[in-house]
N, CA, C and O of each residue as an XYZ file, in Angstrom:
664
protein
N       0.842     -1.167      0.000
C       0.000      0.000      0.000
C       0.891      1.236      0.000
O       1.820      1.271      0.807
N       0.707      2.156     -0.757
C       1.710      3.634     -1.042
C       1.304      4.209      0.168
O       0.434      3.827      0.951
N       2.204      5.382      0.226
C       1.830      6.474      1.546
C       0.317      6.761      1.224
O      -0.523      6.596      2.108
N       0.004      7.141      0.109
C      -0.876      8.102     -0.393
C      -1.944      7.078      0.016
O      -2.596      7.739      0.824
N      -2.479      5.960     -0.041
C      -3.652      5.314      0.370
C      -3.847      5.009      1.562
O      -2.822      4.856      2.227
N      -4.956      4.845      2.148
C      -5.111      5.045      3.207
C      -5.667      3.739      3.695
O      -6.489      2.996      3.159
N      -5.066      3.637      4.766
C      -5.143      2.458      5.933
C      -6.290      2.519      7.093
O      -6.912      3.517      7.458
N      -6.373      1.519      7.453
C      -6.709      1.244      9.028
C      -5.797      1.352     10.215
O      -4.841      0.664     10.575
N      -6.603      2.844     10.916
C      -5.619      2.941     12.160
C      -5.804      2.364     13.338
O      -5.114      2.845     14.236
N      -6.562      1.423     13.656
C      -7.018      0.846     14.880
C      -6.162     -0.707     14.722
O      -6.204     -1.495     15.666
N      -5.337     -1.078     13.349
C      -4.643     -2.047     13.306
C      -3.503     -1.776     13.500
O      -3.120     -0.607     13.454
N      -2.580     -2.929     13.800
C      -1.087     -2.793     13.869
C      -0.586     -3.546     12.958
O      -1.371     -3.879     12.069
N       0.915     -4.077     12.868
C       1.600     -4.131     11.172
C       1.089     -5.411     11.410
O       0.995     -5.954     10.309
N       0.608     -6.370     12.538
C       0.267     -8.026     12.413
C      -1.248     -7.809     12.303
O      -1.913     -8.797     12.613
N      -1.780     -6.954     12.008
C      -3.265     -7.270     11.923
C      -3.725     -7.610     13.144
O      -4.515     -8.553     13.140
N      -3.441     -7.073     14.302
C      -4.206     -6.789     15.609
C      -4.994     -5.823     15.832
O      -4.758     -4.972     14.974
N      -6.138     -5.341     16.798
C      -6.246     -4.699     17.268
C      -5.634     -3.491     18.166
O      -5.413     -3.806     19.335
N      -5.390     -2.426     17.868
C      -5.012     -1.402     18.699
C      -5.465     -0.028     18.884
O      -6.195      0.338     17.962
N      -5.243      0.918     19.862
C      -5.560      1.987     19.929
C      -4.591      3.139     19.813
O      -3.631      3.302     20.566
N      -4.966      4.023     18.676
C      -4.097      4.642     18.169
C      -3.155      5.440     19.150
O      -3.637      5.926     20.174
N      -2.212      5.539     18.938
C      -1.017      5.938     19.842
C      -1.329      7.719     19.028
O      -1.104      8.069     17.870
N      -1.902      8.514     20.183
C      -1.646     10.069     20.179
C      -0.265     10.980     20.471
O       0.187     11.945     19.855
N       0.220     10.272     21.673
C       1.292     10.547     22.251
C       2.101     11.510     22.003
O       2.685     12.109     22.906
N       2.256     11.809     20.641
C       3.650     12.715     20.183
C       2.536     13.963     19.580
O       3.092     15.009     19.244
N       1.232     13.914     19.451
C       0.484     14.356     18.637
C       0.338     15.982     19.510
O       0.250     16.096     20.732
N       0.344     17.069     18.557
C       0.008     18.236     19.133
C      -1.226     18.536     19.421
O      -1.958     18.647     18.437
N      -1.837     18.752     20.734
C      -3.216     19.216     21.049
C      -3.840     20.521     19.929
O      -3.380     21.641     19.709
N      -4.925     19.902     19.433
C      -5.388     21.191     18.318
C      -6.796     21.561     18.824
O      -7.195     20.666     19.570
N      -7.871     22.756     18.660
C      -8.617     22.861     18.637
C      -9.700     21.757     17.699
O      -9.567     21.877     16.481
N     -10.493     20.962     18.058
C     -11.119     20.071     17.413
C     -12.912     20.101     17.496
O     -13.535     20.754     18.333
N     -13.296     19.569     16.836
C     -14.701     20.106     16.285
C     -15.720     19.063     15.668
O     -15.721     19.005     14.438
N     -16.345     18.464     16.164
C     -17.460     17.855     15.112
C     -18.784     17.662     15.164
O     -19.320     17.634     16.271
N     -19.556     17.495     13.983
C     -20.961     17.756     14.283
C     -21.403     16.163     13.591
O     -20.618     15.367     13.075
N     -22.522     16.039     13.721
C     -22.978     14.437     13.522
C     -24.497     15.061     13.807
O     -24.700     15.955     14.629
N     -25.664     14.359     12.882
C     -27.195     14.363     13.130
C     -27.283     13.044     12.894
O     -26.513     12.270     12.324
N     -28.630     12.849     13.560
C     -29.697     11.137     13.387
C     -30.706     12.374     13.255
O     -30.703     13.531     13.675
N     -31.819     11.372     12.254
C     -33.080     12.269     11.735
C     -33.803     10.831     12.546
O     -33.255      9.745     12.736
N     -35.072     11.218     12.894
C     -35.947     10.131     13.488
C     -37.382     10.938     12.786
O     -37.820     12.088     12.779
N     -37.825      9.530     12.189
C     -39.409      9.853     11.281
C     -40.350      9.058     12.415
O     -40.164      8.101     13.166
N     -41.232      9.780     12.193
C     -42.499      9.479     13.370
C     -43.923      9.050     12.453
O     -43.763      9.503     11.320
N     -44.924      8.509     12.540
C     -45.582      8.750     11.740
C     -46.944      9.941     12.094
O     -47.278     10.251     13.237
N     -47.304     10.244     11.379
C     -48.119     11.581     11.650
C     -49.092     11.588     12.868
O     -49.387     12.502     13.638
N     -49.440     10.481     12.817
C     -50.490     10.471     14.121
C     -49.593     11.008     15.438
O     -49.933     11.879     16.239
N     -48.107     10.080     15.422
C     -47.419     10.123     16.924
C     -46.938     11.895     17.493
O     -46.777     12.358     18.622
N     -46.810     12.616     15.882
C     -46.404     14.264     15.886
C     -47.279     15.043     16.828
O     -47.050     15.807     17.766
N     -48.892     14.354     15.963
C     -49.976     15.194     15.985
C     -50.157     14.890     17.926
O     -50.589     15.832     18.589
N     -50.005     14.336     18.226
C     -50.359     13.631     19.579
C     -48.759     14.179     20.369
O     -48.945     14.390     21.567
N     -47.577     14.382     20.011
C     -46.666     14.647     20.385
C     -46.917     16.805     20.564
O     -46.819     17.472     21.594
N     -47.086     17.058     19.816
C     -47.250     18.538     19.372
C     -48.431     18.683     20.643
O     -48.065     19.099     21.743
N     -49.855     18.308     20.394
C     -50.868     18.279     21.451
C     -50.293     18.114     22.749
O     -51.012     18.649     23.592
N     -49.493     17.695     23.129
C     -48.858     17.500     24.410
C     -47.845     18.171     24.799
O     -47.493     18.022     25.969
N     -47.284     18.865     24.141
C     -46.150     20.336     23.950
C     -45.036     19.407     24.359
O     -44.416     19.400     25.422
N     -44.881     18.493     23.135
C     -43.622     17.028     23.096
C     -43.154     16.548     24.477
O     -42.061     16.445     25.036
N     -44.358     16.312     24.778
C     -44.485     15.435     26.091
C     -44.770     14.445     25.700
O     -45.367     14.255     24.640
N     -44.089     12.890     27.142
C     -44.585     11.829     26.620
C     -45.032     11.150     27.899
O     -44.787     11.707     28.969
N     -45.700      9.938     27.867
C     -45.694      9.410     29.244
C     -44.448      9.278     30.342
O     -44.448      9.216     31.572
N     -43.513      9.265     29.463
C     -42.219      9.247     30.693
C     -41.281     10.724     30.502
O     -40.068     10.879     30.647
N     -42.335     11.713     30.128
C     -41.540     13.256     30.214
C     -41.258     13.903     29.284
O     -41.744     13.587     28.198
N     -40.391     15.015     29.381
C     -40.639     15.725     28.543
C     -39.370     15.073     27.121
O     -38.199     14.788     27.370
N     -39.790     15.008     26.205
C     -38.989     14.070     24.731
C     -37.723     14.695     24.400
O     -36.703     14.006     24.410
N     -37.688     15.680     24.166
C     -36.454     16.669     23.724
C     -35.614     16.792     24.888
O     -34.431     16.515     24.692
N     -35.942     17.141     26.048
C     -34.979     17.788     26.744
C     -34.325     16.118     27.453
O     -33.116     15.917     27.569
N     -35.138     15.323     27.760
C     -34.401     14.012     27.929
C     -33.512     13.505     27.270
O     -32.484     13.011     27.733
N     -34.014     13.621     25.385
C     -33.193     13.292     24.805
C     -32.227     13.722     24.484
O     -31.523     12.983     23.797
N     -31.647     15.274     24.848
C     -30.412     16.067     24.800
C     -29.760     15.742     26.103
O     -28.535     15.772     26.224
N     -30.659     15.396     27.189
C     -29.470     14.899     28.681
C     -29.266     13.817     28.166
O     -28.075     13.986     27.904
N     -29.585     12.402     27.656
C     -29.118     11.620     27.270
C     -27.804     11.297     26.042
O     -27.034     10.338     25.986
N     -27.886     12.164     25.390
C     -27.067     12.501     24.568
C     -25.741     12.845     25.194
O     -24.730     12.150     25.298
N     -26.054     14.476     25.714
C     -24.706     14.745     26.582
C     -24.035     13.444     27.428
O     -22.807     13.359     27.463
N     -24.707     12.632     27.975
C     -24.158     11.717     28.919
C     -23.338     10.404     27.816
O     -22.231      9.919     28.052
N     -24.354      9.994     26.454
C     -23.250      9.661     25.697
C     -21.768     10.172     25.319
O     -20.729      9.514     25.267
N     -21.982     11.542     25.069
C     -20.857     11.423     24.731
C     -19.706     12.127     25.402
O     -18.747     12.668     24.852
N     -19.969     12.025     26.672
C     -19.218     11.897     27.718
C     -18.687     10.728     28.119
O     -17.748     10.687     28.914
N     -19.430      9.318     27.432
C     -19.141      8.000     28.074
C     -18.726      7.500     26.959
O     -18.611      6.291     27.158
N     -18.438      7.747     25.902
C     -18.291      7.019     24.396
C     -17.049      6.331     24.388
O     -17.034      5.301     23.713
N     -16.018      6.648     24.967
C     -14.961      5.429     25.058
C     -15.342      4.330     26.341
O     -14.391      3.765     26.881
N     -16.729      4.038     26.813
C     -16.832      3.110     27.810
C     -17.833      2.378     26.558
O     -18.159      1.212     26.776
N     -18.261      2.937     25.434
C     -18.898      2.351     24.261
C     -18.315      1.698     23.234
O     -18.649      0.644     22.691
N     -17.134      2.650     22.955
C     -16.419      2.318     21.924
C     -14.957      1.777     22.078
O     -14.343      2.710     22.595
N     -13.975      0.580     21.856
C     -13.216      0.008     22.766
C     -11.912      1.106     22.315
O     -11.053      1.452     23.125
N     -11.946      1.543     20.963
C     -10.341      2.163     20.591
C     -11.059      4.088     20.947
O     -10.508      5.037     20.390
N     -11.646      4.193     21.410
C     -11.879      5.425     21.601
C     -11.024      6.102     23.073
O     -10.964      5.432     24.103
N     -10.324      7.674     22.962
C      -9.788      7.372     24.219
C     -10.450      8.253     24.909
O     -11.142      9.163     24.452
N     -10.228      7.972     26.137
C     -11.753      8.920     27.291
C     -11.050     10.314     27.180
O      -9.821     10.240     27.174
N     -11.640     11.700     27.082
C     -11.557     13.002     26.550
C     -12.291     14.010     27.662
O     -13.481     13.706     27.580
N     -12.152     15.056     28.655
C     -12.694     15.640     29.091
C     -13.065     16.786     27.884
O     -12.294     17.660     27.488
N     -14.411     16.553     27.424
C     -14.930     17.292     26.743
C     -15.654     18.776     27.170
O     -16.241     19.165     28.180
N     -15.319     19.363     25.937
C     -15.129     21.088     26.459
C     -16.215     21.854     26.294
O     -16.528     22.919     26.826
N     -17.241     20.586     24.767
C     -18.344     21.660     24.526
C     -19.006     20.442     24.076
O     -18.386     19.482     23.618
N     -20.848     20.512     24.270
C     -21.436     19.972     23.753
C     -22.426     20.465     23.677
O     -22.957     20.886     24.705
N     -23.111     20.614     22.313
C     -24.783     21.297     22.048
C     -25.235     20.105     21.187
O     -24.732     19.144     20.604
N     -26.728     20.792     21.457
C     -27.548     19.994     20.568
C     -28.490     21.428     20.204
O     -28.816     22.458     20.795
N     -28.698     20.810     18.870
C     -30.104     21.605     18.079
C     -30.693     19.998     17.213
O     -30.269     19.117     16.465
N     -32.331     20.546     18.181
C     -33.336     19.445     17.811
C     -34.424     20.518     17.082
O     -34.715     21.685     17.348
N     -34.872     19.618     16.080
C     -36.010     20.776     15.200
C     -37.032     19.717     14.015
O     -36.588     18.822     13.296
N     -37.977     20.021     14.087
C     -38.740     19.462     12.663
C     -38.020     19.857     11.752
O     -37.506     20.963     11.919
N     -37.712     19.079     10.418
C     -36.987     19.331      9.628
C     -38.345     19.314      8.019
O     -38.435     19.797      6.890
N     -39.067     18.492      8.879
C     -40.486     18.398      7.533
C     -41.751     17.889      9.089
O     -41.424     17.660     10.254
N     -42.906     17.867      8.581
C     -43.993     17.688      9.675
C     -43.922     16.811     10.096
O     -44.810     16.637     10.930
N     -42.836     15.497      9.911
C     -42.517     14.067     10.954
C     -41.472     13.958     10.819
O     -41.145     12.978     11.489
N     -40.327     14.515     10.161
C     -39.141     14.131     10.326
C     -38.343     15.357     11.298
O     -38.228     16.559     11.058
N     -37.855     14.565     12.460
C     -36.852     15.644     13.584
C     -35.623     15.328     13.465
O     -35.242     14.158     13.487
N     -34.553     16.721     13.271
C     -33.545     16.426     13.153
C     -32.635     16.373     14.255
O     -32.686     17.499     14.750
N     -32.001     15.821     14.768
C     -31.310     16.054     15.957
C     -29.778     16.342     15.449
O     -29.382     15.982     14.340
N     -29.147     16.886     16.194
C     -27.809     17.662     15.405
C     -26.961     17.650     17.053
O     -27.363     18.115     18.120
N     -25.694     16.941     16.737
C     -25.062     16.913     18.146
C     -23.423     18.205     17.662
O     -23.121     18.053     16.478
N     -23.061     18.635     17.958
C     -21.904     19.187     18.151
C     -21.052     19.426     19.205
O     -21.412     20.298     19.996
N     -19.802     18.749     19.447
C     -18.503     18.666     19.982
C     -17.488     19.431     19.854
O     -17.182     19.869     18.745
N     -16.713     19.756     21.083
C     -15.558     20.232     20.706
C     -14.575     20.273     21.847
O     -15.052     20.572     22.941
N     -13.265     20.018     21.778
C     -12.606     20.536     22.664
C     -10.800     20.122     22.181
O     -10.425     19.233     21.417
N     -10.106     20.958     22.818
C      -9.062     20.991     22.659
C      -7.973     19.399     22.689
O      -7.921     18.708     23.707
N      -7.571     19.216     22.031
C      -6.979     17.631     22.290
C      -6.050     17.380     21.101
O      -5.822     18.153     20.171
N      -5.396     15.757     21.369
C      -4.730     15.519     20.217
C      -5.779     14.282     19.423
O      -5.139     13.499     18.720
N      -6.914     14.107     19.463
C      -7.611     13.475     18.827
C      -8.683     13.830     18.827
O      -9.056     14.505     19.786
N      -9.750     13.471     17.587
C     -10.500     13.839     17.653
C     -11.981     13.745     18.131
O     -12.061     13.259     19.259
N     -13.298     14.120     17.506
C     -14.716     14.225     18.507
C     -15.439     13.651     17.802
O     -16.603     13.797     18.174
N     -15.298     12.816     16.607
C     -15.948     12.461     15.628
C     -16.904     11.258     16.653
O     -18.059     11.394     17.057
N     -16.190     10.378     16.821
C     -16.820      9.527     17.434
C     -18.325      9.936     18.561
O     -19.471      9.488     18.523
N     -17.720     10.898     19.438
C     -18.593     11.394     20.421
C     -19.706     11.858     19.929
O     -20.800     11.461     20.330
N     -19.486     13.232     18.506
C     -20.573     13.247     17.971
C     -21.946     12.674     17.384
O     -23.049     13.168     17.148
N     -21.353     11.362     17.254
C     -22.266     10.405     16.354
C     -22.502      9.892     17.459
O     -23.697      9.598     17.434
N     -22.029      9.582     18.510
C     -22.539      8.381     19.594
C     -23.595      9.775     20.355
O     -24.682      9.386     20.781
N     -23.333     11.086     20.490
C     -24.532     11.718     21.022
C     -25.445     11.829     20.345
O     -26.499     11.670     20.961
N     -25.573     12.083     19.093
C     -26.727     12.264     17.990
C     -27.670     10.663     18.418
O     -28.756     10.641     18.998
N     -27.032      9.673     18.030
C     -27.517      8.565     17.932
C     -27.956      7.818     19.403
O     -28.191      6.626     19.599
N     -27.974      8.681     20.131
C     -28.412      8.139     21.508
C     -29.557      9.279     22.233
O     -30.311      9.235     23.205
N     -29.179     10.425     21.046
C     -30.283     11.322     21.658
C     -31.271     10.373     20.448
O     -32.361      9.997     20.880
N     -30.976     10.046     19.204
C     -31.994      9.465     18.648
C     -33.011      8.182     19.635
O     -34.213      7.981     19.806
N     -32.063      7.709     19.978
C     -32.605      6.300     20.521
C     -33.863      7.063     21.918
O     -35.089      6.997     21.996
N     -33.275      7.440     22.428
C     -33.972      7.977     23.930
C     -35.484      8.592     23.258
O     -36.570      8.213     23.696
N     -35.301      9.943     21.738
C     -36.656      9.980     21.460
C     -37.413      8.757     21.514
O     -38.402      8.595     22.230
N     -36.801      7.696     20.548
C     -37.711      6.329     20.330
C     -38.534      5.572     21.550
O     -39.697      5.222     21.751
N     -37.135      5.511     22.322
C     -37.755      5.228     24.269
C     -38.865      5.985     24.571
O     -39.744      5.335     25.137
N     -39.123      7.194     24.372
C     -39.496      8.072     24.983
C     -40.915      8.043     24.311
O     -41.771      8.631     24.972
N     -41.344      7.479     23.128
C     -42.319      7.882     22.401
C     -42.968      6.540     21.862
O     -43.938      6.491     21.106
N     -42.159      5.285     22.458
C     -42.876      4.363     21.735
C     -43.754      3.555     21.664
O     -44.109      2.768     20.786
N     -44.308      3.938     23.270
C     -45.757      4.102     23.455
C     -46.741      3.887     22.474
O     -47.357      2.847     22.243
N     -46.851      5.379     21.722
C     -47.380      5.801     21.095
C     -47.288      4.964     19.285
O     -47.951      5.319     18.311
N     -46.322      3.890     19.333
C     -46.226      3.698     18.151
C     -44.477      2.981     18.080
O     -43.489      3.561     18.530
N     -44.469      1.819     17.505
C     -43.388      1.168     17.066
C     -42.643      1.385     15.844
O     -41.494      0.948     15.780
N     -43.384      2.288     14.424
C     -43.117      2.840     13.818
C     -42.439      3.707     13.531
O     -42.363      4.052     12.352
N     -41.587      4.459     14.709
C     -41.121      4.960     14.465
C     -39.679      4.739     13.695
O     -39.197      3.673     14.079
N     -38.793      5.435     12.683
C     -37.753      4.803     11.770
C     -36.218      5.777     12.710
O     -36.468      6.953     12.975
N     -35.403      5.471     12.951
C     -34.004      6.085     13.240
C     -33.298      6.157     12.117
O     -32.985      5.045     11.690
N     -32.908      7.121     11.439
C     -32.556      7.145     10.303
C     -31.318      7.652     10.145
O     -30.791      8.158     11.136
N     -30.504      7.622      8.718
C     -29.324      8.594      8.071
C     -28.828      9.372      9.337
O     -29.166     10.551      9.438
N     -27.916      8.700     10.482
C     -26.660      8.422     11.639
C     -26.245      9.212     10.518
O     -26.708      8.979      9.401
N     -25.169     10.392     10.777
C     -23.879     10.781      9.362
C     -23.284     11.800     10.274
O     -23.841     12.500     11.120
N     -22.109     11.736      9.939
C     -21.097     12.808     10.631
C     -21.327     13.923      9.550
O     -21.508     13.762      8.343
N     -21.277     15.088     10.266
C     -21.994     16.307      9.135
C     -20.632     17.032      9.106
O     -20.275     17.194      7.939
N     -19.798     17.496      9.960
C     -18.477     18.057      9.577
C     -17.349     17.634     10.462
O     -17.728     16.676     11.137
N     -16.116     17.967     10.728
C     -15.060     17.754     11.601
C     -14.087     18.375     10.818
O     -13.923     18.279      9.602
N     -13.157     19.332     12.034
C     -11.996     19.989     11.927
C     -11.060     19.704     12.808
O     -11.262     18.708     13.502
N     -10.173     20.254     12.957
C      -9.169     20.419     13.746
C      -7.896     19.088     13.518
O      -6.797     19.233     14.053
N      -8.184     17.928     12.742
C      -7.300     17.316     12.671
C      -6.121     17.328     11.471
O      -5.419     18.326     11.312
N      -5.988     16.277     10.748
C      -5.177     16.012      9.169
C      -6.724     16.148      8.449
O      -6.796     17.317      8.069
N      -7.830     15.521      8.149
C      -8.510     15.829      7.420
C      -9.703     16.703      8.027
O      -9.922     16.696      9.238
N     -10.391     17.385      7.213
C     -11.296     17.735      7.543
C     -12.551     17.803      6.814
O     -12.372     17.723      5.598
N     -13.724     17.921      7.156
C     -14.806     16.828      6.226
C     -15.860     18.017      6.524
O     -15.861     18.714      7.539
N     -16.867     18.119      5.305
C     -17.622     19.264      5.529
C     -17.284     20.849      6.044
O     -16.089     21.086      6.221
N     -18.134     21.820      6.267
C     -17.815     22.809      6.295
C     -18.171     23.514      7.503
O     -19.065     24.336      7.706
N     -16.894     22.806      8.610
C     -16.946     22.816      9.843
C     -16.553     24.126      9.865
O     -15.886     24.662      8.981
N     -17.136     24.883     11.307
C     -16.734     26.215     11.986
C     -15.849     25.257     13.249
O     -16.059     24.173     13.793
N     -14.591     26.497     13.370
C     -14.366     26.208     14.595
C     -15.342     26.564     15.300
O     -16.347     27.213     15.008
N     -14.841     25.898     16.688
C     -15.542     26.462     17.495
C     -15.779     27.668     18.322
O     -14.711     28.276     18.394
N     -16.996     28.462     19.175
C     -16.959     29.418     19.760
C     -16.214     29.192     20.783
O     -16.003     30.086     21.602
């Protein structure tokens, strides 16, 4: 394989498992955003909206953003090559994106020699899951959809059209 193609970094030269060695790596400002869209079907909205997105076990959104934050605070106790990160920033923006589809949007950031990619997607996708908990009551139908890392900076590559951070 040339320099120029690109490998697997969680392997070593015998085809083991490992976790990438940061060590020598300069701490950079780092950044990433990740959404899960969750489709509902119209009845569960209409009944969700009527209830000012309340559910039998509370309020839907704001659970599902504490749940989130707590992912991805815990994402290397999830993920085995991930390394644990005192993280510096975490938001969420949750919103109808069409009259049943909600977008949930996680964004990360903090200073380090690796990056937030991971955290992002494990908060998006756990604030996804907790809506589903939270609503499925009302309906098994509901779909968890298009998981996607939406940007990331601060490392060697950078993907989408990440802002640093504030």
């Amino acid at each position: 394989m040339s320099s120029k193609e690109k490998s697997l970094t969680h392997v070593d030269s015998r085809g083991l498992p490992r976790m990438v060695d940061v060590g020598a790596k300069t701490p950079t400002a780092r950044h990433a955003a990740a959404q899960a869209i969750v489709r509902f079907p119209a009845a569960v909205v209409r009944a969700l909206r009527a209830g000012g997105m309340r559910a039998k076990k509370g309020p839907v959104i704001d659970t599902a953003i504490i749940a989130g934050t707590m992912a991805v605070k815990r994402t290397h106790e999830l993920i085995p090559f991930c390394h644990p990160l005192a993280i510096e920033r975490c938001d969420f923006a949750v919103e109808f994106a069409s009259p049943t589809q909600l977008v949930i949007r996680c964004e990360v950031a903090i200073t380090h020699k690796t990056g937030v990619e991971m955290e992002a997607l494990t908060g998006a996708t756990v604030a996804a899951l907790t809506v589903y908990d939270m609503c499925k009551a009302l309906s098994h139908e509901i779909v968890i959809a298009e998981v996607r890392l939406l940007e990331k900076s601060g490392g060697k590559r950078r993907v989408g059209r990440s802002k640093e951070p504030a």
